[in-house]
C-alpha positions in Angstrom: -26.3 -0.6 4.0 -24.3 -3.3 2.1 -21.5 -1.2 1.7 -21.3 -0.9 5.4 -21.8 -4.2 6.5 -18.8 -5.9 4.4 -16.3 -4.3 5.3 -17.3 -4.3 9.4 -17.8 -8.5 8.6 -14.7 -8.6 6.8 -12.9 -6.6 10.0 -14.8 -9.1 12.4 -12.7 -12.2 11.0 -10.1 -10.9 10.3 -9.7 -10.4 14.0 -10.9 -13.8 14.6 -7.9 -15.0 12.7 -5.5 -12.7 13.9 -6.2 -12.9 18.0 -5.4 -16.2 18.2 -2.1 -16.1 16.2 -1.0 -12.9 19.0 -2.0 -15.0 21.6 -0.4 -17.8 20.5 2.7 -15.8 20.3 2.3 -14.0 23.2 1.9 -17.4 25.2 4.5 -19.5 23.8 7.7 -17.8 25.4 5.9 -17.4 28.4 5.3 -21.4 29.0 8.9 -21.8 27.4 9.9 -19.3 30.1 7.8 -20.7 32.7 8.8 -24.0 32.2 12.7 -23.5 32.2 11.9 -21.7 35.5 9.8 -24.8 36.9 12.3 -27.9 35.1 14.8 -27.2 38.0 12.4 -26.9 41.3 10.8 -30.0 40.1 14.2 -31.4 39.7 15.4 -30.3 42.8 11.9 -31.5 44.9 12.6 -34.6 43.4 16.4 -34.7 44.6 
């Protein structure tokens, strides 16, 4: 049973470690993106 449980533990942080990193990049260019497209309609409400 040993021999099953590491390597399904192992799997299970690996993921842990790796979601967050793909998320991260997944989310980043979207605020970059998001907020070059909000930068000028605040700037322009504000004008």
């Amino acid at each position: 049973m040993q021999y099953t449980q590491r390597p399904v533990r192992q799997g299970a942080s690996n993921m842990q470690t790796v979601l967050p990193r793909i998320a991260a990049l997944i989310a980043a260019p979207i605020l970059v993106a998001a907020g070059a497209l909000i930068a000028p309609i605040i700037a322009a409400a504000r004008a």
